[in-house]
matplotlib code that plots the C-alpha trace (Angstrom):
import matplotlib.pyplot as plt

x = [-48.0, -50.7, -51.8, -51.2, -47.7, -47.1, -48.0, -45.5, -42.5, -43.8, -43.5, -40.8, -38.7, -39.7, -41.6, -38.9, -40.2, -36.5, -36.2, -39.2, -38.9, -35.7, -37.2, -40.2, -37.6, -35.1, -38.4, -39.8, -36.1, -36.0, -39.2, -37.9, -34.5, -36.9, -38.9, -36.0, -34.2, -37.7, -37.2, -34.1, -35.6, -37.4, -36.1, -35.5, -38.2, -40.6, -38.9, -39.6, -43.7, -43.4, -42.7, -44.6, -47.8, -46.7, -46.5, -50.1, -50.9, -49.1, -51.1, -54.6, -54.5, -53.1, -50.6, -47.4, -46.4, -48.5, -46.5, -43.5, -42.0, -42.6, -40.9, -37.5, -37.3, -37.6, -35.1, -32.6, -32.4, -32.2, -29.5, -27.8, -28.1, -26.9, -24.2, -23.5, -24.4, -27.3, -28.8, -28.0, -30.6, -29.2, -29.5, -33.2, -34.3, -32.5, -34.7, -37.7, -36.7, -36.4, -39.6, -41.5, -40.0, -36.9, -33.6, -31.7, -28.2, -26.0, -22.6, -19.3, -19.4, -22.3, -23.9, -26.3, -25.9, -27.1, -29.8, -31.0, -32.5, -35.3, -37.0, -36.5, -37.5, -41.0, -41.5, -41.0, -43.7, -46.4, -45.1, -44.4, -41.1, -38.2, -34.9, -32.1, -30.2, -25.7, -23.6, -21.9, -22.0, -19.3, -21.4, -24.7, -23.1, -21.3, -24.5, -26.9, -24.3, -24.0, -27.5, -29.7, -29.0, -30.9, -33.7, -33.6, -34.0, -36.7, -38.2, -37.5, -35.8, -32.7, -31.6, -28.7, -29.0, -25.3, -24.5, -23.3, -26.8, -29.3, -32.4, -34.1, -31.6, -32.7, -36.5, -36.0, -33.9, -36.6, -39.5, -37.5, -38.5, -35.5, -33.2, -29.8, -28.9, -27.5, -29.9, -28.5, -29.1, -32.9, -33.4, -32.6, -34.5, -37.2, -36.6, -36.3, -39.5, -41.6, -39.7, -41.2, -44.5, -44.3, -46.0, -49.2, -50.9, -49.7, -53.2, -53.6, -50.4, -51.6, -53.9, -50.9, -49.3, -51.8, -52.2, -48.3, -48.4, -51.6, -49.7, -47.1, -44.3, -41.2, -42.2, -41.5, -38.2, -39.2, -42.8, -43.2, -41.6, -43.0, -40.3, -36.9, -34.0, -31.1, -27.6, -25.7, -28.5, -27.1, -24.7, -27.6, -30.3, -28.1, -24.5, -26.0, -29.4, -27.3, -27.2, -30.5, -30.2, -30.5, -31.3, -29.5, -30.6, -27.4, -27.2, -24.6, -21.1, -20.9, -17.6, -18.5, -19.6, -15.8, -13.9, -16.4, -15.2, -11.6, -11.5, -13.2, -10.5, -7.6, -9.8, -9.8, -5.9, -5.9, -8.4, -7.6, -9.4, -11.2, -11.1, -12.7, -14.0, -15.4, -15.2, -16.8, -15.1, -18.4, -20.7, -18.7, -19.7, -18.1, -19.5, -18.0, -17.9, -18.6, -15.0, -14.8, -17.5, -15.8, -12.5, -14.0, -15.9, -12.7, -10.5, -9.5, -11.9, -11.7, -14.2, -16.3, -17.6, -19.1, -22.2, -22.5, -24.3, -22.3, -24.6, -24.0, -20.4, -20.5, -21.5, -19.3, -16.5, -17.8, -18.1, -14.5, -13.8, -15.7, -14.1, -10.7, -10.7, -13.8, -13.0, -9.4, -8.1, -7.5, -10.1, -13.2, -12.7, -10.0, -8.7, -9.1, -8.2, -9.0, -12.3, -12.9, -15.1, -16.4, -15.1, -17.9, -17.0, -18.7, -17.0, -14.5, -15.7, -15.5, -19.4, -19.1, -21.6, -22.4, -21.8, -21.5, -24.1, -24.3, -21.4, -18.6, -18.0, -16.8, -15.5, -12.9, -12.7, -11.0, -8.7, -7.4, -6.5, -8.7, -11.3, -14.4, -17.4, -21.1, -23.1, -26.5, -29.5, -32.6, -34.5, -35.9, -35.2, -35.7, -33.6, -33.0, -35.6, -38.5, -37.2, -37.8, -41.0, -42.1, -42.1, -45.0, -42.8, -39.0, -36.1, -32.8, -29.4, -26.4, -23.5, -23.8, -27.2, -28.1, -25.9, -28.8, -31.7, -34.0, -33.1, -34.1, -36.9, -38.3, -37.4, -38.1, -40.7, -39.3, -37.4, -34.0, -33.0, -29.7, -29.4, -26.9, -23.6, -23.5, -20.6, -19.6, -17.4, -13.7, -12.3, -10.1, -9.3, -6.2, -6.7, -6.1, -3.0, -2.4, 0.0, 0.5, 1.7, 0.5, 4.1, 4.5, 1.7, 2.4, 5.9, 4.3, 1.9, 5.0, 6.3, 3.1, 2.7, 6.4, 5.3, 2.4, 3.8, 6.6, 4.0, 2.6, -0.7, -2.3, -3.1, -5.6, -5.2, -8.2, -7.5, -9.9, -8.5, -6.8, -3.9, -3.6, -3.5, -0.9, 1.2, 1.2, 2.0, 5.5, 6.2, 5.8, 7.8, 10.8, 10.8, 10.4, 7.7, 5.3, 1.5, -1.8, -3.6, -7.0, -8.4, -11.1, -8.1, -8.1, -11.7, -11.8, -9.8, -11.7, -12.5, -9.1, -7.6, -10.1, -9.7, -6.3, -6.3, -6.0, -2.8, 0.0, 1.8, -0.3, -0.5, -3.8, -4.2, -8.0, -10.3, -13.6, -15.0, -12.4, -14.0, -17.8, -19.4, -16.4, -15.1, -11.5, -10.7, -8.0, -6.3, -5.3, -1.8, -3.2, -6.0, -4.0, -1.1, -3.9, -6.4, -6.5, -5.3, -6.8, -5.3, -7.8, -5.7, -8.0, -11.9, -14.2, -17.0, -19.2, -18.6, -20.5, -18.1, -15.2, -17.5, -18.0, -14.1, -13.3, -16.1, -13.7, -11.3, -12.7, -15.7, -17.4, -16.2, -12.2, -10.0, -9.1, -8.0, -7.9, -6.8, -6.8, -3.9, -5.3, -3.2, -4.3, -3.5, -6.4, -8.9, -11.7, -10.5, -10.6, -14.2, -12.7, -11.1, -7.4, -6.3, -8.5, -6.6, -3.1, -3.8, -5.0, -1.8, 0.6, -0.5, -0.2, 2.6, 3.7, 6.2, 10.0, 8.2, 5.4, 2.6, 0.5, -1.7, -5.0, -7.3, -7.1, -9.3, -12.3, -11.5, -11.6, -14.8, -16.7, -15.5, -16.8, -20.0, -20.4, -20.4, -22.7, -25.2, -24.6, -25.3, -28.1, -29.6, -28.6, -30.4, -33.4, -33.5, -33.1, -36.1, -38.3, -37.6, -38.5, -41.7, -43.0, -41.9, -43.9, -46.7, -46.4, -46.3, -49.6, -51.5, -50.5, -51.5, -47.9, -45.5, -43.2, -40.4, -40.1, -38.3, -40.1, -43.8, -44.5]
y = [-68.0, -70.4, -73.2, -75.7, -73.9, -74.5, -77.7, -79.1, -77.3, -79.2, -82.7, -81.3, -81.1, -84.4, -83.0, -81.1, -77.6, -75.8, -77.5, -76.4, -72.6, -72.9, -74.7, -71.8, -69.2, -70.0, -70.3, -66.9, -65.2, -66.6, -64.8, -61.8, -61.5, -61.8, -58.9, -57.0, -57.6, -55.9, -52.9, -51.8, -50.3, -47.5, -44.1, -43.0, -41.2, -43.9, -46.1, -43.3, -43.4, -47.5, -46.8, -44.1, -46.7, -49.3, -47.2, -46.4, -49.8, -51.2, -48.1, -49.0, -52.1, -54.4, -57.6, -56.9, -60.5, -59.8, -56.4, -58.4, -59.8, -56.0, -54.4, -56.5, -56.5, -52.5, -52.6, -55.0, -52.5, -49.7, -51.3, -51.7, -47.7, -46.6, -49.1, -51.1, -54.4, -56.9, -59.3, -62.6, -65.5, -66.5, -62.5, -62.1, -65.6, -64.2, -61.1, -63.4, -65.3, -62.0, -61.0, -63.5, -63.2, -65.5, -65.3, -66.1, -67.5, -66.4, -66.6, -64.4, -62.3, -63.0, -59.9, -59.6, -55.5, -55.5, -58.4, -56.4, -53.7, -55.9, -56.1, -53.1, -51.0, -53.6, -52.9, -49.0, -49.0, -49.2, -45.7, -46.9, -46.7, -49.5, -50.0, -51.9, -53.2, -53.2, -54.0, -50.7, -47.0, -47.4, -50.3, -48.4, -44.9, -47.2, -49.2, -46.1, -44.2, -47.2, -48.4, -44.5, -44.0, -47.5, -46.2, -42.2, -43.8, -45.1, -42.3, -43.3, -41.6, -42.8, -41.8, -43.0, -42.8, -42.8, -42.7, -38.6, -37.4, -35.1, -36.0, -33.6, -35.3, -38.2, -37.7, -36.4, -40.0, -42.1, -39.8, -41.2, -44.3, -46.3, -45.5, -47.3, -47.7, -50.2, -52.4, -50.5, -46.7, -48.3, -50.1, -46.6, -44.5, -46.6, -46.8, -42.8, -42.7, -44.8, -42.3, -39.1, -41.1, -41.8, -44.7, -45.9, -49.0, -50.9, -51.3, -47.5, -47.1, -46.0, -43.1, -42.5, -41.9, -40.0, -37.8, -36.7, -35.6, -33.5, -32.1, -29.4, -31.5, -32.7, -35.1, -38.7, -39.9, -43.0, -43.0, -46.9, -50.7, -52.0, -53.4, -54.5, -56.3, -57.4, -57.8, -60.2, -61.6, -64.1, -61.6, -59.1, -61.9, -64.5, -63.0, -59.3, -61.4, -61.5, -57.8, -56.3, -52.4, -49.5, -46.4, -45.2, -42.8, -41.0, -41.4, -38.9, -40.8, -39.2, -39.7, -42.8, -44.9, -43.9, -44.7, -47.7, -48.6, -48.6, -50.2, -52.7, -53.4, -53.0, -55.6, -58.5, -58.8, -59.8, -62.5, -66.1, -67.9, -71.1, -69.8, -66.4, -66.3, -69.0, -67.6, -69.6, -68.8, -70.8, -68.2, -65.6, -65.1, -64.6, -64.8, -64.5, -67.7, -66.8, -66.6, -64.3, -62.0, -62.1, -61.2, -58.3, -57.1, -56.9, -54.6, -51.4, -49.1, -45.5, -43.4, -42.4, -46.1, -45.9, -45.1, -48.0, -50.8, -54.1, -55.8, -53.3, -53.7, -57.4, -57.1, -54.7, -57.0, -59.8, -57.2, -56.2, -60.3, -61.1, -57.5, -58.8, -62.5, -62.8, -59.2, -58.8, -55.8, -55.9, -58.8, -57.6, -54.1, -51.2, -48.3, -45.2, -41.5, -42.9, -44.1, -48.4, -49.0, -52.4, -54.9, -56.9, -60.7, -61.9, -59.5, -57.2, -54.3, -51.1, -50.7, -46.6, -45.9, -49.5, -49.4, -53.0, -52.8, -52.9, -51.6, -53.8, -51.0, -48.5, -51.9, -52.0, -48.6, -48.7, -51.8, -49.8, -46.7, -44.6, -41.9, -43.8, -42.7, -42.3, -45.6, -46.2, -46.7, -48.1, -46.0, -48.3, -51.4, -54.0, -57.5, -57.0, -60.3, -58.3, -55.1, -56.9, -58.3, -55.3, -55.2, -56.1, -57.8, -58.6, -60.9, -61.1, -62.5, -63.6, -66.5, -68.5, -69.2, -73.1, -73.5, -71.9, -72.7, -73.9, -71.2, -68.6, -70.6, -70.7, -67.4, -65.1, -67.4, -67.1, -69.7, -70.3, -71.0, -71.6, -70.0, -71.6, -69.8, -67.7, -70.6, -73.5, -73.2, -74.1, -73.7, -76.2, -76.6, -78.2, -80.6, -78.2, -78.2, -78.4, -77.4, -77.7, -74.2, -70.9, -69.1, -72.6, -72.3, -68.3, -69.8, -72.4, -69.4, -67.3, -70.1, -71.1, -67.3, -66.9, -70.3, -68.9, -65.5, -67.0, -68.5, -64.7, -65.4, -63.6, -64.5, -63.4, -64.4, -64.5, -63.4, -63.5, -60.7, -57.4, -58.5, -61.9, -59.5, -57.4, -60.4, -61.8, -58.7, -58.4, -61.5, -60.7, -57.7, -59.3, -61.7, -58.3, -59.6, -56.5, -57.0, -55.1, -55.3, -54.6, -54.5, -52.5, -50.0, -49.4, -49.7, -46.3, -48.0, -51.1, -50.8, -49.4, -52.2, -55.1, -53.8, -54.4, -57.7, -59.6, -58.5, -60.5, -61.2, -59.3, -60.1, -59.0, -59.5, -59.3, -59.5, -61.3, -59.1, -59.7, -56.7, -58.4, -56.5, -55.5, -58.1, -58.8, -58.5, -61.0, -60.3, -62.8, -63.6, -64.3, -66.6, -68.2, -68.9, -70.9, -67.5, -66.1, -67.8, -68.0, -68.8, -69.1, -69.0, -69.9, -71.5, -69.2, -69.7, -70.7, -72.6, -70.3, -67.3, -69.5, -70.2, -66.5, -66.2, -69.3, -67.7, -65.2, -67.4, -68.5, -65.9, -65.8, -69.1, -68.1, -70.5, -70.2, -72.0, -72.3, -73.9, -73.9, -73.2, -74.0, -74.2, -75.8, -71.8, -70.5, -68.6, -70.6, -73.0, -70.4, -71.4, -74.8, -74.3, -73.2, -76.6, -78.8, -77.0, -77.3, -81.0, -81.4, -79.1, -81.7, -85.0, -83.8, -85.2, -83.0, -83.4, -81.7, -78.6, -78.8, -80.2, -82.2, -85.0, -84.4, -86.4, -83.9, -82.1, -83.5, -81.7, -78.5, -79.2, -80.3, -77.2, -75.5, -77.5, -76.7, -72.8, -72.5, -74.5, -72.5, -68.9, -71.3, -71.4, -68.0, -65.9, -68.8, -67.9, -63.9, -64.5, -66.5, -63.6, -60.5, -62.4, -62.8, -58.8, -57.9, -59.9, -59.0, -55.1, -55.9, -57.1, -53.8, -51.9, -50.2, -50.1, -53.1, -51.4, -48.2, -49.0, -45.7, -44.4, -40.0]
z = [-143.5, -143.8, -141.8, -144.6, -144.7, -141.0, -141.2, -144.4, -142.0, -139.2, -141.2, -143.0, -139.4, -138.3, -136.0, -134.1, -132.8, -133.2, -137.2, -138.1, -136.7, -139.1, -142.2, -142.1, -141.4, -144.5, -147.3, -145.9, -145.8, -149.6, -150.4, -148.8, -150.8, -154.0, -152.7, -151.8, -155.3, -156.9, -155.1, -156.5, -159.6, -157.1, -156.5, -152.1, -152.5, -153.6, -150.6, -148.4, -149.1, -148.6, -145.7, -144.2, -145.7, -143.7, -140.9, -141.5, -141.9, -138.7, -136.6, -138.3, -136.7, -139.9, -138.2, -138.0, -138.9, -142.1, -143.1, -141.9, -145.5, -147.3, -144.1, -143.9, -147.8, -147.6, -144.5, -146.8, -149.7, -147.3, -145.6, -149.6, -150.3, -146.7, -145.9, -149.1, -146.7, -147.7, -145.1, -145.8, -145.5, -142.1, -140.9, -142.6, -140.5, -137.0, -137.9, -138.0, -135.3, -133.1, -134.3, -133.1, -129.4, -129.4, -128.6, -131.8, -131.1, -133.9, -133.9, -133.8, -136.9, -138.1, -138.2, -135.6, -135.4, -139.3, -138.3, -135.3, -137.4, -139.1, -135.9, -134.5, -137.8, -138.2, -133.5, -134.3, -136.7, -134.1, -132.8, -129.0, -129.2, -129.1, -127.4, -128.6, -125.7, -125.6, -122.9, -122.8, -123.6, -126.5, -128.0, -127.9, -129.5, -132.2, -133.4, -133.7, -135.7, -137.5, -138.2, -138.2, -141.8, -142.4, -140.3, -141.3, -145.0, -144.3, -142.4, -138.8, -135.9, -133.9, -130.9, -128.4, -123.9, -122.5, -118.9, -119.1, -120.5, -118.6, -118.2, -120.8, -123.5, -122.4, -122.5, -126.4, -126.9, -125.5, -127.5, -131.1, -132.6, -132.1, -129.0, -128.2, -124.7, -122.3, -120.0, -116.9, -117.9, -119.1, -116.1, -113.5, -115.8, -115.4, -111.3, -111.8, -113.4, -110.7, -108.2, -110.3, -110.5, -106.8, -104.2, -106.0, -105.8, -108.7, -110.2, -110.3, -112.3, -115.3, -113.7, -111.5, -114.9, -116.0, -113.2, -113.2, -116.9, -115.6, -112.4, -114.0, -112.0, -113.9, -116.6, -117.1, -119.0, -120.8, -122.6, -121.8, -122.4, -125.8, -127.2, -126.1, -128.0, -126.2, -127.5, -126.1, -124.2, -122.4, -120.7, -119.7, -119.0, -117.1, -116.1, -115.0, -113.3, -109.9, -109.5, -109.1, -110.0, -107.1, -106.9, -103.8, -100.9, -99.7, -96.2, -94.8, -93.5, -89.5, -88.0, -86.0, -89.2, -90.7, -88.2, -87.6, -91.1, -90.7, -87.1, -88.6, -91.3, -88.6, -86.5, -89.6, -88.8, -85.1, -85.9, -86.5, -89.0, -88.1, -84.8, -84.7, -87.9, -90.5, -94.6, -96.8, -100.4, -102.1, -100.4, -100.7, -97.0, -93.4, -89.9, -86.3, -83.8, -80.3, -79.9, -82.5, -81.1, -77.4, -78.9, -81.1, -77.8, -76.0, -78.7, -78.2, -79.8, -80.5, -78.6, -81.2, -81.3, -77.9, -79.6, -81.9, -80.8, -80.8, -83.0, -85.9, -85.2, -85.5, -89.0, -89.9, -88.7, -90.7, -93.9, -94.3, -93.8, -97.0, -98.3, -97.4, -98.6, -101.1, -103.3, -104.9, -106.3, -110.1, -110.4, -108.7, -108.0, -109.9, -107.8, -110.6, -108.9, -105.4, -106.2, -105.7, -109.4, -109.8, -112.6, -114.3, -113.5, -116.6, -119.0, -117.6, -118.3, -115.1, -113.9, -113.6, -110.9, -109.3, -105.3, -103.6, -101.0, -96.6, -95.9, -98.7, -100.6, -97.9, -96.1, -99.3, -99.6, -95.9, -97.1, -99.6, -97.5, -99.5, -98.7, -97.1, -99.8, -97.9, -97.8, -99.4, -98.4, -101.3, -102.7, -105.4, -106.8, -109.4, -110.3, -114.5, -114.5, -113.4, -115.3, -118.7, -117.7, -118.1, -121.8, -123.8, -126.5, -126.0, -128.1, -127.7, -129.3, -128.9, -129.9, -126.9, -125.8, -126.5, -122.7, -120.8, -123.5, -120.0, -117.4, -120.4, -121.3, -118.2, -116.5, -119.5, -121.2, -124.4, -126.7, -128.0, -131.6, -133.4, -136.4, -139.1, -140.0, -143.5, -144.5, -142.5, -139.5, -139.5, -136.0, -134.3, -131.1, -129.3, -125.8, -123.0, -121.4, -117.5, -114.9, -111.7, -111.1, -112.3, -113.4, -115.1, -117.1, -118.0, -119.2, -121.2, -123.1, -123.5, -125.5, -127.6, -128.2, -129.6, -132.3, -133.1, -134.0, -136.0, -138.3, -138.5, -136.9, -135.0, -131.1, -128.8, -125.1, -122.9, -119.3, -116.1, -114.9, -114.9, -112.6, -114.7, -117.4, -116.8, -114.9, -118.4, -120.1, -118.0, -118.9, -122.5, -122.0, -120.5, -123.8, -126.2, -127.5, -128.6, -127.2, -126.5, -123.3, -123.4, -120.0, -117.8, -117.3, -121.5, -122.4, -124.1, -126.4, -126.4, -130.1, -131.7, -129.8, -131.2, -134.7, -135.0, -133.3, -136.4, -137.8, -138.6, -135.2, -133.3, -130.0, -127.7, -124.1, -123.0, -120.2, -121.0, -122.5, -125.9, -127.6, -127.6, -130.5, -132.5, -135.2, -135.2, -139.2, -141.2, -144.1, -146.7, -145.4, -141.9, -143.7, -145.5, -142.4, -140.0, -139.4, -135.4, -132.4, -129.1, -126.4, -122.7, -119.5, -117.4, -117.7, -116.2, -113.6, -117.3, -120.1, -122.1, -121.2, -122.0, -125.5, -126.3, -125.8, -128.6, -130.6, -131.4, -134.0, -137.0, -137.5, -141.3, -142.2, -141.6, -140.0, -136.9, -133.5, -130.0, -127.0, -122.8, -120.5, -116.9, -113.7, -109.8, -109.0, -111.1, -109.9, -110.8, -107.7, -105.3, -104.9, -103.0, -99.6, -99.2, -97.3, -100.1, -103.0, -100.8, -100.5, -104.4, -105.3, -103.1, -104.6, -108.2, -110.3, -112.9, -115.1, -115.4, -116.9, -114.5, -116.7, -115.5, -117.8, -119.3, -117.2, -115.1, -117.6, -115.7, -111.9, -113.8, -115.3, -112.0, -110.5, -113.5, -113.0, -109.5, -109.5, -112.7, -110.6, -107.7, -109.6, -111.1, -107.4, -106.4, -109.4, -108.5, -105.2, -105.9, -108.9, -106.0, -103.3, -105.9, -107.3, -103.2, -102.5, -105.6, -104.1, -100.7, -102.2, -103.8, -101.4, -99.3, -102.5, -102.7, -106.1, -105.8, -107.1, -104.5, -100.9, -99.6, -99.5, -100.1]

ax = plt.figure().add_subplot(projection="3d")
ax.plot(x, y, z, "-o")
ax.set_aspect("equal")
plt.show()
């Protein structure tokens, strides 16, 4: 586009950066669609050569923002022979806005899967590969089933990384010109490679590189980071940022560390709190007070301890503390065939393979009276900030970005822009409803799910946990009232479930992840009754995970409604201290069905308020660590990303 273009926009907008991105976006997607509509009168074959030519073109050196009208126009009639889909305007501008190295925030049922592969087709070009980011293995499979005829029309290759592949499958996936995978299988493949590759000094990478393919020993899995799109950015960028990813050194469990394990969790029940031990439930944290430490000095211990030293017993102490009050069972943590596998607290979803680290996970696995599994020590590491820095070029998108537009901005350097809805948005919502107790509030959803039913619409209820889950659920059951729960116990049928979430009556009980990346379909009757109902039970610790949650009614311009049940028992409070939520709890006046009035609206939100800027500060001060260990790694000339030197 030219100058002289830029600038009309520019005016156009008023001089607003985000309206004129969108006012350039819409004339180009129009040009596009005319493009697109002139290709219909070639044969595949003809399609085909188009785009082996702009291959040629994009590897000679020509713009890709120049090839990038004939490219998405070739991608949109692709798309019309392989899948019987055409982008939309809105889709063709998220594909221009990913292009250029945005996020796009585009809402619930949009179409982002169809939009994602107008970028990814035009990156692919250049032959370096790209990876289109999921939150999950399911997700990942689904999509490049679901988009490779679009690319193999077109001449490109598709390939899929899930968590049970080898590594030779995996090499061939990453060698295609379009691989699938989720952000944690990239991100250890890449720590795997820098293992193979061994301690360098990060300026001698690349001859590192080179001098492995050169050395006969086992080759490299990925080929590079060109290009990454993320799905559901906000989830992997902001809610995943916390967790930096670990490659573990095994570090054989001797009798003493057991048994120091289990002692320890035995020793959590003859301490007093407040007076041998402080937890603080905002910190998620625990520590001894010198009365504490005497008393724990002065225990009965079994022999084998004799030859730990009481410092590394201290901490143990305080680790199955935080283990006992900070992690819950059925919210943080499943117990699956005597193995402890973390929940996802942003979406639900079982993290196969994730171990908490110093001693919590073995500190739970004792609490639960299951076999203790062998710590871990590092072996490499990297936060997901610094994993995607890596890329020479990376976009993302997702329906609930605008909330953290600055954090994005400014940790990821790239911007954010809302894309308009195919047809105007219909949703309603309802004022939230209180109460001061938490089976009150389960009565009250029993009774707004049995109204909502009888109009035959259905309802989706949004749950923070598996335990609040399946609490519900009995509840249902005792009223023989026919539900679904969709938690991290059922996600191998995560997408069976979703699909029939929107039939007449239907009720679904989810985690937060509510099926992210699988539409929940209406039919005409449920249309025409009021669309899908959802129904939050609690908010969660962000507004924008209570936002992807509403963003499930009223997708594609269907109707569709929601509205908050919240309680002084939820867990979003258990940030607060026990006697400050007795005390709040004790002064509330609720009425003869234990509803309280909305004002009290505004204590939830500050709580809400409080812990986002707390994770705020806490992936700050994780980003701010990492970026001085990189440094510090430099200027000792060893890769920032190993824990060990060869």
């Amino acid at each position: 586009m030219s100058v002289a273009s830029h600038s009309y926009h520019w005016m156009k907008s008023g001089f607003r950066p985000a309206k004129s991105r969108i006012s350039r976006w819409e004339t180009d997607a129009n040009q596009i669609i005319k493009r697109s509509e002139a290709l219909k009168k070639e044969s595949d074959d003809r399609l085909e050569r188009y785009s082996l030519e702009l291959r040629w073109r994009a590897k000679s050196g020509e713009s890709l923002k120049k090839i990038l009208p004939e490219a998405y126009a070739l991608v949109r009639e692709a798309a019309w022979r392989t899948l019987k889909m055409e982008h939309f305007p809105v889709q063709l501008m998220g594909g221009i806005a990913l292009f250029e190295g945005g996020i796009a925030e585009m809402q619930t049922g949009e179409g982002k899967t169809l939009t994602a592969v107008l970028p990814a087709y035009l990156r692919a070009l250049m032959g370096k590969g790209c990876h289109v980011i999921t939150v999950n293995d399911y997700l990942a499979q689904r999509d490049s089933e679901t988009m490779g005829p679009v690319f193999n029309k077109l001449g490109l290759s598709v390939g899929c990384i899930t968590s049970d592949m080898e590594d030779e499958d995996r090499r061939i996936a990453y060698g295609l010109d379009v691989t699938y995978g989720t952000a944690n299988e990239m991100g250890f493949d890449f720590l795997r490679d820098r293992i193979r590759i061994g301690a360098s000094a990060p300026g001698q990478l690349e001859q590192a590189i080179t001098n492995h393919k050169t050395s006969g020993k086992e080759p490299l899995v990925q080929r590079g980071n060109y290009f990454a799109l993320i799905d559901e950015a906000d989830s992997i960028l902001i809610d995943e940022a916390r967790t930096p990813l670990i490659i573990g050194l095994i570090q054989p469990n001797d009798a003493a560390s057991v048994n120091l394990f289990r002692w320890s969790n035995r020793a959590t029940h003859q301490l007093e709190s407040e007076v041998d031990f402080v937890y603080e439930p905002k910190k998620r944290s625990a520590y001894l007070t010198d009365d504490g430490c005497r008393k724990v000095l002065l225990m009965p211990k079994p022999s084998l301890l004799d030859s730990i030293d009481t410092e590394r017993i201290y901490k143990q102490v305080e680790q199955s503390l935080v283990a006992r009050f900070g992690f819950l069972k059925d919210r943080d943590y499943v117990v699956i065939d005597e193995e402890v596998v973390i929940v996802d607290e942003s979406t639900g979803r079982m993290m196969e393979g994730r171990k908490w680290q110093d001693g919590l996970h073995q500190s739970i696995e004792a609490q639960e009276h299951i076999p203790v599994t062998a710590a871990t020590g590092q072996a490499a590491r990297i936060t997901v900030q610094s994993f995607f820095q890596n890329y020479s070029h990376l976009a993302g998108m997702t329906g609930t970005a605008a909330l953290a537009e600055k954090e994005i901005r400014k940790t990821y350097k790239v911007s954010v822009t809302q894309i308009p809805t195919n047809r105007p948005c219909i949703r309603e919502g309802s004022t939230p409803r209180i109460f001061k107790s938490m089976q009150a509030k389960r009565l009250a959803v029993v009774e707004e799910i049995e109204q909502i039913r009888q109009k035959q619409c259905p309802v989706l209820v949004g749950t923070p946990s598996v335990e609040a889950s399946e609490l519900l659920g009995d509840l249902l059951s005792m009223k023989a009232i026919p539900h679904q729960i969709l938690n991290a116990k059922y996600h191998e049928q995560e997408g069976e479930i979703v699909k029939k979430a929107g039939e007449p009556s239907r009720v679904t009980i989810a985690t937060n992840m509510a099926g992210r990346g699988t539409d929940i379909l209406l039919n005409d009757l449920v249309r025409e009754n009021g669309g899908l109902h959802v129904i939050a039970t609690e908010m969660h610790t962000s507004a924008r995970i209570d936002r992807q949650l509403v963003g499930r009614a009223a997708r594609q311009g269907d109707p569709g409604h929601y509205q908050f049940f919240l309680s002084l028992e939820d867990e979003l409070l258990r940030c607060l201290e026990t006697s400050q939520v007795e005390k709040i709890i004790q002064s509330a006046k609720a009425d003869e069905k234990g509803e309280l009035p909305a004002n009290w609206l505004s204590f939830f939100k500050n709580t809400q308020s409080f812990l986002e800027k707390l994770h705020l500060k806490q992936r700050r001060d994780m980003l701010k660590h990492e970026k001085h260990r990189i440094e510090m790694f430099h200027k000792m000339g060893l890769d920032p990303y190993l824990e060990w030197t060869e």
